[in-house]
MARRO-235996 format. One record per residue: x, y, z of N, C-alpha, C, O in turn; residue in three letters. Coordinates in pm, whole numbers, plus 50000, padded with zeros to 5 digits. Atoms other than C-alpha are relative to their C-alpha. Layout:
<nodes>
XYZXYZXYZXYZALA;...
</nodes>
This chain:
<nodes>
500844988050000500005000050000500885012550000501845013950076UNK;498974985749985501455037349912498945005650071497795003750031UNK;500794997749931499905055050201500125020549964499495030350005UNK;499554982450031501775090550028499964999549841500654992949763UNK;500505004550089500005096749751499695018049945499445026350032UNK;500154986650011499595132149547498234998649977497594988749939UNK;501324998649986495955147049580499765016850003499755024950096UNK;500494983450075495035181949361501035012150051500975023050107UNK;498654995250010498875185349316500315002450121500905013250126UNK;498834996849905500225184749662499934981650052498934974450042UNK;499815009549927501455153349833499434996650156499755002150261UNK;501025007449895499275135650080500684989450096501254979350054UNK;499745014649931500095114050386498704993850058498294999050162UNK;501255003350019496745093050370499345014249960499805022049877UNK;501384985550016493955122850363500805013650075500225024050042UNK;499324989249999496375149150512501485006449880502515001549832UNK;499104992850108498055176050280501035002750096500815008250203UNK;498814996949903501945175950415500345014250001501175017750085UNK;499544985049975502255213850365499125004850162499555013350239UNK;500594994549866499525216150679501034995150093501405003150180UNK;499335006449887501745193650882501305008650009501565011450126UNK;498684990050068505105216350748499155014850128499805019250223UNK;500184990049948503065244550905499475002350146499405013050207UNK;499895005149860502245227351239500674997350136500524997350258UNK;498695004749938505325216751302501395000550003502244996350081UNK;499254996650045507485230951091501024989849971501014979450037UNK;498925010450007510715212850933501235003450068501435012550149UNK;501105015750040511945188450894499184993550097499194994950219UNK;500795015149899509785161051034500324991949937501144993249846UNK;499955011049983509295126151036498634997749986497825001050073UNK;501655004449983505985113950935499334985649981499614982849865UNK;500915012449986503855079350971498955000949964498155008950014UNK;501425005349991501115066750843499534987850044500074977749999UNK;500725012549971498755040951019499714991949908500054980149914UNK;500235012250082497365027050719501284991749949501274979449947UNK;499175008750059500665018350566500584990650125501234980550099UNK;498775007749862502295004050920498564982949999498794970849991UNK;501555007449959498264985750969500404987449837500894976149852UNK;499185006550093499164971850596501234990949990501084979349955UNK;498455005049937502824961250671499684988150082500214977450054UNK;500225007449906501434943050948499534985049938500204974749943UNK;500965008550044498604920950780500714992249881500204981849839UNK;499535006550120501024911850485500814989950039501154979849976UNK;499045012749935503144893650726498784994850065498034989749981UNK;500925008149930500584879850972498984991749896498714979949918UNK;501165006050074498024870650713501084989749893500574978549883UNK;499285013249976500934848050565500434996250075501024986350032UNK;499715014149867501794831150870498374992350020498194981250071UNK;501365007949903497684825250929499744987150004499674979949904UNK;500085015049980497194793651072501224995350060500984985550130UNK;498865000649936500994792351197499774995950119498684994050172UNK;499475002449842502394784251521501335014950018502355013650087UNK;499454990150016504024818751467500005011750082498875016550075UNK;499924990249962504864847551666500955011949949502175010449942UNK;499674990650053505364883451518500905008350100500305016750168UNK;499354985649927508284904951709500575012049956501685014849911UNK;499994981150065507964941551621502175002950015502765006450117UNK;498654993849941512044948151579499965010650028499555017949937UNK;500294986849982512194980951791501285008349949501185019149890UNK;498694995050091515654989651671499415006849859499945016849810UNK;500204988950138513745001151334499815010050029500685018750027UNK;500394987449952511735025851452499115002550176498004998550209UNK;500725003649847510925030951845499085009850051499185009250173UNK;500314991649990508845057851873498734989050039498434978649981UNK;500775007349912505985048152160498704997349900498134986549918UNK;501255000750101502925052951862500244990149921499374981949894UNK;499875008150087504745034251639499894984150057499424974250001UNK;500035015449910504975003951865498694997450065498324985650063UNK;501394999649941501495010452046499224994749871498254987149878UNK;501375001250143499895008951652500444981049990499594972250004UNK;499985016950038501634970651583499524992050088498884981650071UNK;500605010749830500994958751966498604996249973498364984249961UNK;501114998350060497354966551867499854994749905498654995849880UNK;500065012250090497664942951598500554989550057500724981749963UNK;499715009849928498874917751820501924992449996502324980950015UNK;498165002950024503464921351756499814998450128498875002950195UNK;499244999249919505374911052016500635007050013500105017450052UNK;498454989849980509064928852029500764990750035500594980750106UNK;498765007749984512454918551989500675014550040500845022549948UNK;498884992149976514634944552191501474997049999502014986149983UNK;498054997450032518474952952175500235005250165501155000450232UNK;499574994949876518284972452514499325002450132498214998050104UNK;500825000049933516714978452829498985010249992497865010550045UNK;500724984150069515545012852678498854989449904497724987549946UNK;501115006050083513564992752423499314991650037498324987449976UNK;500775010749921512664968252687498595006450069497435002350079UNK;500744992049934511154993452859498665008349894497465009649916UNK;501274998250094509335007652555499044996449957497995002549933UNK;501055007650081507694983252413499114993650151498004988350159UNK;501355002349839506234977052808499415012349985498185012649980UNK;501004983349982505095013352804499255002349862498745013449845UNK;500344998450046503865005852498498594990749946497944991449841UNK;500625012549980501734977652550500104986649950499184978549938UNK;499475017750028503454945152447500294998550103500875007350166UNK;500025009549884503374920752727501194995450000501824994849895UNK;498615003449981506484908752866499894982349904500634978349815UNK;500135012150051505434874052761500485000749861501044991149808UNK;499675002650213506034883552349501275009050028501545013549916UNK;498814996050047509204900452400501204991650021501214983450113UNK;498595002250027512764891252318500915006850044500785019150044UNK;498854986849995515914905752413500974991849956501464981349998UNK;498595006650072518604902552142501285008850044501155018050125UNK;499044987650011521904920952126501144989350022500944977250031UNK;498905005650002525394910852154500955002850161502094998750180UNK;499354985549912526474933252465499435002150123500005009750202UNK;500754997549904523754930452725500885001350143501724992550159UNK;499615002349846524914939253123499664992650049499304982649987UNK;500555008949951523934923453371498915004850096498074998950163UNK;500874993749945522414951753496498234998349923497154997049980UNK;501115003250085519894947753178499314986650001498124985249971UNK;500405015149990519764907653232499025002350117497805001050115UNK;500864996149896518634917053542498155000750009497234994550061UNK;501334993549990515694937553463498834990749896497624992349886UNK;501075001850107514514914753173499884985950089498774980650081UNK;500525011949929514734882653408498635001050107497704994150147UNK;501094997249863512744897653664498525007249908497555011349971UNK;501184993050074510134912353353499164986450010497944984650019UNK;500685013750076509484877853285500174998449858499604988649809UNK;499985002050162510204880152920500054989749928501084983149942UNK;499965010950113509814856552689501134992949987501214981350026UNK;498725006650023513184849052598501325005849985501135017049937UNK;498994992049994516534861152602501064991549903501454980349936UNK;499275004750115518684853352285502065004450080502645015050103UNK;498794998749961522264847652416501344997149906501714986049866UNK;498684997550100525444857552203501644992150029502524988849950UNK;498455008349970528574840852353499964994350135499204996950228UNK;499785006449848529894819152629500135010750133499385009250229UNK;500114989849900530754849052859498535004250050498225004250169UNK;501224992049988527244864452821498884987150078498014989950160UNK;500645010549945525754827652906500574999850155499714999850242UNK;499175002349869528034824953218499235010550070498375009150156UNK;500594988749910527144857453323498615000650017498435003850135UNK;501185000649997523284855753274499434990950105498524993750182UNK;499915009549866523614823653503500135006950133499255005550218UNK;499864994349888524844842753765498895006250039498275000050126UNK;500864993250021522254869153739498664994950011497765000850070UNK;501255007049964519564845953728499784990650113498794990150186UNK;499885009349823520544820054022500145013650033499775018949929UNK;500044991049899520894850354222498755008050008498485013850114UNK;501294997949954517644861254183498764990550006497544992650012UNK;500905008949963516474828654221499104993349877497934990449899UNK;501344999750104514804820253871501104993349877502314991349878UNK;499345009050109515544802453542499855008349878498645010149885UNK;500104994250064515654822853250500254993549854501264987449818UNK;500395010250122514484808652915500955007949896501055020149893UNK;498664997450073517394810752659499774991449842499354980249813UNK;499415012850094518434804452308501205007049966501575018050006UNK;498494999850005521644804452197499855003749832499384996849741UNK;500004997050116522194827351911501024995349856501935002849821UNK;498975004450036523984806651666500425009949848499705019749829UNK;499074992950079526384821151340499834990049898499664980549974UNK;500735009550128525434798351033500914999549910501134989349844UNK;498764992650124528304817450804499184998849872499614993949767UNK;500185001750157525944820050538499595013149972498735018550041UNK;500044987550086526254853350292498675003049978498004995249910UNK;501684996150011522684871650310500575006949878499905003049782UNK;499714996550166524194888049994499085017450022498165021449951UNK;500634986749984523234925350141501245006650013502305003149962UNK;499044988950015525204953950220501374994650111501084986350196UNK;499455007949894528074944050433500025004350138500234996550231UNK;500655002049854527124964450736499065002250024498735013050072UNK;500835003649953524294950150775500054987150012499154982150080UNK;500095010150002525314917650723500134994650148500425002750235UNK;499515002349839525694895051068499874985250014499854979750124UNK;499555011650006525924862150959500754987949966500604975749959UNK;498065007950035529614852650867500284999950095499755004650195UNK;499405006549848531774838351095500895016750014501295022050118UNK;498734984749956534024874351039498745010050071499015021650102UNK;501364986949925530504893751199500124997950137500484986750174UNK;499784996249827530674901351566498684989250096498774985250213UNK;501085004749955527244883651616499654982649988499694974949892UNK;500685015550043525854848751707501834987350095503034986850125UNK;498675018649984528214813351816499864995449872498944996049790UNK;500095002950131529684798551556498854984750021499054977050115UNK;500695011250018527024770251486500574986950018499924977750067UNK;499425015749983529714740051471500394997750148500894987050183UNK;499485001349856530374747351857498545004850031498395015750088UNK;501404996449937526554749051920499724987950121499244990150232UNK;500495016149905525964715352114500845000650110500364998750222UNK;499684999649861528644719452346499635013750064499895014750184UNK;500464988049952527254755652395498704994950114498514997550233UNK;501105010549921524194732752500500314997050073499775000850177UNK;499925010549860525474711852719500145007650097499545004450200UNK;499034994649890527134733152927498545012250041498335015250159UNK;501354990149984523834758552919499094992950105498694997950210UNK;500715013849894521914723453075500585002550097499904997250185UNK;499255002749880524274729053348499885007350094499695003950211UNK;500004994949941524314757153437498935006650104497755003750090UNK;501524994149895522014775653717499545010249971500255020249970UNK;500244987950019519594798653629499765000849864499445012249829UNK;499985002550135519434788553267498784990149964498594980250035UNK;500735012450086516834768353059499785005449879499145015249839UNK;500135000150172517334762552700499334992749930499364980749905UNK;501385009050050514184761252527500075008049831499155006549751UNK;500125002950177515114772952158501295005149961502225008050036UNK;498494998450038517844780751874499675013749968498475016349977UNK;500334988250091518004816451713500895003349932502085001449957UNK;498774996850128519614829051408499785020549894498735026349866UNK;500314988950083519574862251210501245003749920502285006949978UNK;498844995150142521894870350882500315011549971501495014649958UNK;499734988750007521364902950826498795009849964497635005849978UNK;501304989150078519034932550680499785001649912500604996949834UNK;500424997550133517144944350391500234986049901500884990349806UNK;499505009250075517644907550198499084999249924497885000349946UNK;501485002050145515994902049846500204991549924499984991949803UNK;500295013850054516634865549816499774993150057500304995050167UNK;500315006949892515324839949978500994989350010501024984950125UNK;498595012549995518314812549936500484999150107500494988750173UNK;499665002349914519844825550183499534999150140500154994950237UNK;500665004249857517264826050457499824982349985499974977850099UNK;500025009650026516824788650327501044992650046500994981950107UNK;498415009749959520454778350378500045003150103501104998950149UNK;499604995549842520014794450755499434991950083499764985750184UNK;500655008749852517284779750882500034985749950499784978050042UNK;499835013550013517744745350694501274997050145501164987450221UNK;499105005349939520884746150910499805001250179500334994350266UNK;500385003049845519424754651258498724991950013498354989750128UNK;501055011649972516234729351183500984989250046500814983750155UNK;499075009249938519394705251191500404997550096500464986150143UNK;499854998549926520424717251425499585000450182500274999850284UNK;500985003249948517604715651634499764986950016499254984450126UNK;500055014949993517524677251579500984993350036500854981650071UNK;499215006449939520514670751673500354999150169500774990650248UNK;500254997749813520074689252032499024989050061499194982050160UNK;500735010649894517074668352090500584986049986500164976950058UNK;499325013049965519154639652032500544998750117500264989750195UNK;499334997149883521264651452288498805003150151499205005850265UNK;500494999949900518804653952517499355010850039499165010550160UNK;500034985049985517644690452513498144996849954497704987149892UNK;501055003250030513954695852493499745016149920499255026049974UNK;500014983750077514114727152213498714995749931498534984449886UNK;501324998550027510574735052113499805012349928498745013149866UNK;500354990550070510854767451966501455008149920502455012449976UNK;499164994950082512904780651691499715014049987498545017049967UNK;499724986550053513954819351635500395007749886500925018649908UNK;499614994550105514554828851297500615015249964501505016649880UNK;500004986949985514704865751333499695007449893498655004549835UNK;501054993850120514074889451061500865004849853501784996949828UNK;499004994850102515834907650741499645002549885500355007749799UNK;500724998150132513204907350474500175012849948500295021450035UNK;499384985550049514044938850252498455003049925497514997149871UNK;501224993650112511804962950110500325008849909501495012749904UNK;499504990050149511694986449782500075010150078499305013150169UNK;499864990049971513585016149826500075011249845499735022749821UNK;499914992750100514555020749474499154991149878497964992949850UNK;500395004550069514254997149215499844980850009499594972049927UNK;499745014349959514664964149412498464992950022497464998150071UNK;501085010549954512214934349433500234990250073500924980150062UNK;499595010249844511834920849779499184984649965498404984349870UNK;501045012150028510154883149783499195005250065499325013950151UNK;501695002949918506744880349891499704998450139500544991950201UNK;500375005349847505194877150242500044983149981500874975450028UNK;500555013050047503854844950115501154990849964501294982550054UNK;498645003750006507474830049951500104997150134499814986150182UNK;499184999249897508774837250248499464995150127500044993350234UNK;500435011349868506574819050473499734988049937499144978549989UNK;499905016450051506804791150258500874986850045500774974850070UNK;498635006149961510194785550329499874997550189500054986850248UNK;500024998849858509854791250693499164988950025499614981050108UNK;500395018249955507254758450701500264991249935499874980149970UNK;499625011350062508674739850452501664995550081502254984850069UNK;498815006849881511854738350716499604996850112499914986750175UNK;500025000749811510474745851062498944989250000498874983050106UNK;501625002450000507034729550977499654988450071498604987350134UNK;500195007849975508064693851053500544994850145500444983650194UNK;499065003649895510284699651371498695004250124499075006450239UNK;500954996649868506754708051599500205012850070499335015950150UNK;499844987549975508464744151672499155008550043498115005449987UNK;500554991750023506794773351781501375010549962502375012050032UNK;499234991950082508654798451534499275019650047498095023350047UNK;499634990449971509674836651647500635006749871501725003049828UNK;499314989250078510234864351380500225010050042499725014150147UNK;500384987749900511184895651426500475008649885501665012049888UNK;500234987250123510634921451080500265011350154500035012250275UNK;499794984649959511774955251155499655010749853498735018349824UNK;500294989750140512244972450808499164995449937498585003549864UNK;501065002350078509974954150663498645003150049497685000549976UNK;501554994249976506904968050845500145016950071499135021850120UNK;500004986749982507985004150933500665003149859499805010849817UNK;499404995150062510105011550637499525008349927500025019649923UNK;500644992550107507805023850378499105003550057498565009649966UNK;500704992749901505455036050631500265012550043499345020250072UNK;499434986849999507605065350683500995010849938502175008649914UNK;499334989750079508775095450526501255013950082501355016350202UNK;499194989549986511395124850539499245013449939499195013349816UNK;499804988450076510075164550485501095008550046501815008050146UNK;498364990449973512735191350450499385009449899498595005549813UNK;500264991050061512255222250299501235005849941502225003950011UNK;498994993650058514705241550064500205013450049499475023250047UNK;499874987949958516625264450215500775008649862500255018949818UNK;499744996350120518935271149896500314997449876501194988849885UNK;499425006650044519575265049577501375007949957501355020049934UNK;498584997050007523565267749520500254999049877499844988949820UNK;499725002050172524805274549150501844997050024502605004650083UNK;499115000349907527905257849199501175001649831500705006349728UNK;499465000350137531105254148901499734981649963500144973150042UNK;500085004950064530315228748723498654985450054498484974749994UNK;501435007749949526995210148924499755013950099500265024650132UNK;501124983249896524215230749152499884985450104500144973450096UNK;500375005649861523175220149493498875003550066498845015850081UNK;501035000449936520085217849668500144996250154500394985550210UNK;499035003149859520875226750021498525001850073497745010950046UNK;501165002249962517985213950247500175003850161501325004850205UNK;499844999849861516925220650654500334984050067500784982850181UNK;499405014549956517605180350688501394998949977501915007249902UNK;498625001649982521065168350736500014985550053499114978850102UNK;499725016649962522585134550802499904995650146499774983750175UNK;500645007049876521935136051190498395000849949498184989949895UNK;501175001150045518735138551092499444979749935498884969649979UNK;500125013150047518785110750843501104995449954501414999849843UNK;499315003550026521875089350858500574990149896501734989149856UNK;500185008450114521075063550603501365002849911502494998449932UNK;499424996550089522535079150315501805000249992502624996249909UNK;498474999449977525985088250493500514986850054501554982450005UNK;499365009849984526525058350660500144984349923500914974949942UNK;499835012750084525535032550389499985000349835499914991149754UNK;500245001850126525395048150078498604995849985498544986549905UNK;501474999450005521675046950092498985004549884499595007249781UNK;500734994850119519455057149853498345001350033497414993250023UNK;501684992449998516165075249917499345008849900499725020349878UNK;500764994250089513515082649654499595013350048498585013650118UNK;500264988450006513595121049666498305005549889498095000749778UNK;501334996550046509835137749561499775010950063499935012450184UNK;500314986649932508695174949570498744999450050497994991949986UNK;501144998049937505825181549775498905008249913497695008749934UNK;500944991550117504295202549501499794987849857500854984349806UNK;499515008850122503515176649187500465011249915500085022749891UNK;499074995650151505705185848920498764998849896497794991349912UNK;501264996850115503435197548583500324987749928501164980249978UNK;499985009650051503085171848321501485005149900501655016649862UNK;499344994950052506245169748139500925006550019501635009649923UNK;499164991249926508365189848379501704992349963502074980649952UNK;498665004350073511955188148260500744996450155500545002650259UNK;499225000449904514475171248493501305003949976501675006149861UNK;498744996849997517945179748590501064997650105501145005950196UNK;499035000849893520935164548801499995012350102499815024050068UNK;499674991949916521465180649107500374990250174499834979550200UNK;499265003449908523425173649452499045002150117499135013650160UNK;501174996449903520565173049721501204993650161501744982950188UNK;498915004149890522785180550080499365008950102498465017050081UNK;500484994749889522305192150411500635015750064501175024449996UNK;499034984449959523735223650625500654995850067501245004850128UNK;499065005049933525735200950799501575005649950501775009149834UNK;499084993450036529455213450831501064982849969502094979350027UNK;499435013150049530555178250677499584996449794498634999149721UNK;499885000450157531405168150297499054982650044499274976449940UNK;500845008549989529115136550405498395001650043497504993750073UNK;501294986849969526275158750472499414995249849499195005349782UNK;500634999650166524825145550103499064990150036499364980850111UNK;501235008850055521635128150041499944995249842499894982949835UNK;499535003950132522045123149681500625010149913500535022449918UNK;498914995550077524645127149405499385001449858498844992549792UNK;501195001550173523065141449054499164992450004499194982449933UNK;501125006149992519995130449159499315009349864499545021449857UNK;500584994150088517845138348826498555003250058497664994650057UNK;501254990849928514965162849004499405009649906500105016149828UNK;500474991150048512295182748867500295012350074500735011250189UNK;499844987549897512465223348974499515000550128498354998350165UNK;500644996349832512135230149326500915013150048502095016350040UNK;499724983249964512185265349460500385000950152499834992450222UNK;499414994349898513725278049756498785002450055497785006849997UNK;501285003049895511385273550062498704990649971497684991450039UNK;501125008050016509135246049896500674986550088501584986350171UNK;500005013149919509075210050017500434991749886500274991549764UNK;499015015250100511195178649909499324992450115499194997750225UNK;500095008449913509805145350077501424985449971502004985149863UNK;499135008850043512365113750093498734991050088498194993950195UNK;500235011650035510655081150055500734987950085501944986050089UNK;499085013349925511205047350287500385001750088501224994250137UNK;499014993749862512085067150582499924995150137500314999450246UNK;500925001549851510325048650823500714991850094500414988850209UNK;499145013349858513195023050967501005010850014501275019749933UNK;498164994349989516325038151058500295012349961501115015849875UNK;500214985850065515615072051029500305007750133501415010750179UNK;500074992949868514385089851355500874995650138501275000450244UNK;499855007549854515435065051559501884998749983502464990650055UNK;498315001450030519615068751437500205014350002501265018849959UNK;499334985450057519335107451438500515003950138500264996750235UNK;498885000249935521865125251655499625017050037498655020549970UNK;499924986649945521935163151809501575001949955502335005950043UNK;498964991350096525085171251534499715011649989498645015649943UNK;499674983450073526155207451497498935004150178499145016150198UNK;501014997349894523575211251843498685004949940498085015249973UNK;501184997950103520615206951562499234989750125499694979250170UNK;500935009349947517725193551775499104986749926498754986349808UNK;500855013050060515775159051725498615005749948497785011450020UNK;501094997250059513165164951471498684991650026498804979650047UNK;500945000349978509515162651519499524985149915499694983049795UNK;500615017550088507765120351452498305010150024497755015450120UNK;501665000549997504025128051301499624991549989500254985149904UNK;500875010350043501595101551305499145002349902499175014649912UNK;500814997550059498975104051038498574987150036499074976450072UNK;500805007549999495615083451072498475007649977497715014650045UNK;501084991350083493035092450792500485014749955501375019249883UNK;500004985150005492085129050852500825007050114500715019250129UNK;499934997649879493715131651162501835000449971502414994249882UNK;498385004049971497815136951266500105004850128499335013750164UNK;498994997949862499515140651584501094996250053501354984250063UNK;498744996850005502845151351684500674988350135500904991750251UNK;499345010449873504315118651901501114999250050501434991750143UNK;498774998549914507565129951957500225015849944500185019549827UNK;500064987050017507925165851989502015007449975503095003750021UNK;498454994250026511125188651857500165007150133499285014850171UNK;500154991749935512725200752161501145013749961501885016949868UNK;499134982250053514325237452200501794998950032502364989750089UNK;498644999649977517885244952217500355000650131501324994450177UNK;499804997749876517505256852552500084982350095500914977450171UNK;500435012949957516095222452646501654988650011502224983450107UNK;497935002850066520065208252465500705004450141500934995950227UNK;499064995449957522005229452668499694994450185500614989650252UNK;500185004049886520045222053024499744988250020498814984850093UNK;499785008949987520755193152996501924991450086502104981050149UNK;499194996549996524595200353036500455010850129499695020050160UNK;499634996649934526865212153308501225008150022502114999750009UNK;498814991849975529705236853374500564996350142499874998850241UNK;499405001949884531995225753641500475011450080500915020250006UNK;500024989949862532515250253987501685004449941502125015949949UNK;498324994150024536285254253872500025002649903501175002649860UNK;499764993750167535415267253498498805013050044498505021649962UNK;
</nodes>
């Protein structure tokens, strides 16, 4: 579903015109729509229906409390990274019961808080982090349901940092030292290991390699219960890619094909956990033109967004479908141009001879796809404040994370008695 859609020449997020929201809230923002996230949702769930499947909202895409309140309300779980996101997706109404906590890095201060949530499950990254979680859990008396994130080494064939499932990636046990990871998990106090989990990487737009992952932890899975292990639920995690430019992601449907034509026969209950694939295209970038630059030998389109803002671009070579907020006339001639921020950095660029129709100084540019890894990666660079998340739903918007003031920045900050 495109939920941003032009309507008697201006660009629409559902039934609101984005120049009202521009004048609400002023730029840039960050904007959402319900229908597309409500969409997103149903394309995954409605292929799993009938599953033994549970949906975990990755909050790492986008964490903003609306955005997580709208999927909960469709019935996601959550897979967190931190106790910050642990904590969100409770204040946001997912039940401790459907959440996850992944990460590579956890304390023990965070083990802590998610043993005593009750959570669902806690995906564990290396022998240290198992050792230590033991502790943490015998000492508060309790067993904490575990899987052991294994490393597969198989090439998701994406960008390489995003990738995270080669043996050279920081993430996961290597898989051929999984069983004695087991045993020794059985042992310990404070531990019970009740599934496997795996994740490759992000944005992926083949299915092969989710195929060659989880064929190898269904195996894997059969060989534990040989050993004696009573694993009942498999973790797959997430990575499905969506169109940003000209790419074609597989199907909901594909892609839960594969997922029961491996897990289907091992009695599993199976754990996903989409992130970009159900916020991504749900959210947008506006920015307004502050100038255009006639430069020697290219022009520049210098916008109020900047790469804290939206880091995408600078840190991965990104590519976001740029669109003026005004439709362009029929026929409107295009022309390369360098669309960059006011950042005091030569990485400050959003795109390179991007071919754009005219856009005038103080109109509106939207960027396209903005909805994972956008708001939730932006930064207080240059002491530019965190820009404003809108929700849209229908006729209706409201401002769910508000821009704060500079003043707000600075009192935050301290001058020491001897300066």
């Amino acid at each position: 579903m495109n939920a941003f859609t032009y309507r008697g020449g201006v660009l629409h997020a559902e039934a609101v015109p984005l120049p009202r929201i521009a004048e609400s809230v002023g730029t840039p923002f960050y904007c959402y729509s319900t229908a597309a996230l409500d969409a997103a949702w149903h394309a995954f769930a409605d292929a799993f229906a009938g599953s033994d499947v549970t949906i975990c909202y990755a909050v790492k895409a986008n964490s903003n409390l609306a955005v997580i309140r709208t999927l909960a309300q469709r019935g996601a779980g959550a897979d967190v990274v931190s106790v910050g996101e642990m904590r969100r997706a409770l204040a946001a109404g997912i039940p401790p019961e459907r959440i996850v906590f992944s990460g590579v890095g956890k304390t023990a201060a965070e083990m802590a808080e998610a043993v005593e949530a009750g959570i669902y499950q806690i995906n564990v990254e290396s022998l240290p982090e198992l050792r230590a979680l033991s502790a943490v859990a015998a000492g508060l008396g309790r067993r904490a349901p575990v899987a052991v994130r294994v490393n597969p080494d198989v090439d998701a064939r994406t960008h390489a940092k995003i990738s995270t499932g080669r043996k050279e990636n920081k993430f996961g046990i290597d898989i051929d030292l999984a069983r004695a990871v087991y045993a020794e998990a059985a042992a310990l106090p404070g531990i019970r290991p009740v599934s496997v989990a795996v994740h490759i990487g992000s944005q992926l737009m083949e299915l092969e390699p989710f195929r060659m992952a989880f064929e190898r932890v269904a195996e894997l899975v059969r060989v534990l219960r040989e050993d004696g292990h009573d694993i009942r639920r498999m973790d797959l995690g997430g990575g499905l890619g969506i169109r940003y430019r000209d790419e074609a992601p597989p199907s909901h449907g594909e892609y839960a094909r594969i997922v029961r034509e491996v897990a289907g026969a091992l009695g599993c209950h199976v754990t996903l956990e989409p992130g970009r694939a159900l916020v991504g295209n749900a959210g947008i970038l506006v920015s307004s033109v502050i100038y255009r630059k006639e430069g020697v030998g290219r022009n520049f389109l210098i916008l109020d967004a900047a790469m804290n803002d939206l880091m995408r671009p600078s840190l991965y070579d990104a590519w976001h479908t740029i669109v003026p907020v005004k439709e362009p006339g029929p026929g409107s001639a295009v022309q390369p141009i360098d669309v960059v921020g006011p950042v005091c950095e030569s990485t400050d660029t959003f795109a390179v001879q991007r071919p754009l129709p005219p856009v005038a100084e103080g109109e509106l540019v939207a960027f396209l796809s903005a909805g994972a890894y956008g708001a939730v990666m932006a930064s207080t660079y240059n002491t530019r404040p965190l820009i404003p998340e809108v929700l849209v739903n229908g006729s209706d918007f409201a401002v769910v994370r508000r821009r704060p003031t500079i003043e707000e920045i600075l009192a935050a900050e301290a001058i020491p008695a001897w300066l």
